[in-house]
C-alpha positions as CSV (number, residue, x, y, z in Angstrom):
1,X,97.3,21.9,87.0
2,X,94.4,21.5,89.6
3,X,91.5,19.2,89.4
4,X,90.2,16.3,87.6
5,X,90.9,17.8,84.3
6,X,94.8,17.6,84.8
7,X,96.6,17.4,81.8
8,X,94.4,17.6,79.3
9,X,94.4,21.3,77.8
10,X,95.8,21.4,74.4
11,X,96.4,24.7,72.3
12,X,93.8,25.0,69.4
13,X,94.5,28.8,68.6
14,X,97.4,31.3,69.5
15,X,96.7,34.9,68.7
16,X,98.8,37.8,69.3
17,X,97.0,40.9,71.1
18,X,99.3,43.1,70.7
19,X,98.5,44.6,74.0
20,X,98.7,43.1,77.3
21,X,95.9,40.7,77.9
22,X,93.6,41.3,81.1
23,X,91.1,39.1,80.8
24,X,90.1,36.1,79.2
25,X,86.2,34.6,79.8
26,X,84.3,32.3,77.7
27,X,80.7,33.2,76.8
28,X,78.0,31.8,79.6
29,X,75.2,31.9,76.8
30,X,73.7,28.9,75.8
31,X,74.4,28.0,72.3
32,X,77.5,30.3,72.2
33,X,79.9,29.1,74.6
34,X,82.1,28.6,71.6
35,X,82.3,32.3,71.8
36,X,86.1,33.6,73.6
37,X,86.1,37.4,75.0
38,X,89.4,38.8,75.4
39,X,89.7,42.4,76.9
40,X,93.3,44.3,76.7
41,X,94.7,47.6,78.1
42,X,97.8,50.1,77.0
43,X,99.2,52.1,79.9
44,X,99.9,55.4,78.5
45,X,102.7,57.7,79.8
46,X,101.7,60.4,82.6
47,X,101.2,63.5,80.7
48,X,103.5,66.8,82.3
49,X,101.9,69.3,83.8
């Protein structure tokens, strides 16, 4: 890990997606930066044509 902050990161939550996680961004709002956003994606087969 990078920066000043090395080695303090601790889990507090694991939670399975199911899908394959893309993204992962906290909440910039003011009074909700308790708030996690997590945005998935499926790949779907190429249909035949």
């Amino acid at each position: 890990m990078a920066g000043s902050h090395a080695g303090t990161l601790r889990v507090l939550q694991a939670v399975d997606t199911e899908l394959t996680a893309d993204s992962v961004e906290w909440c910039p709002v003011e009074g909700y930066q308790h708030l996690l956003a997590c945005g998935t994606y499926q790949l779907r087969a190429p249909r035949d044509q």
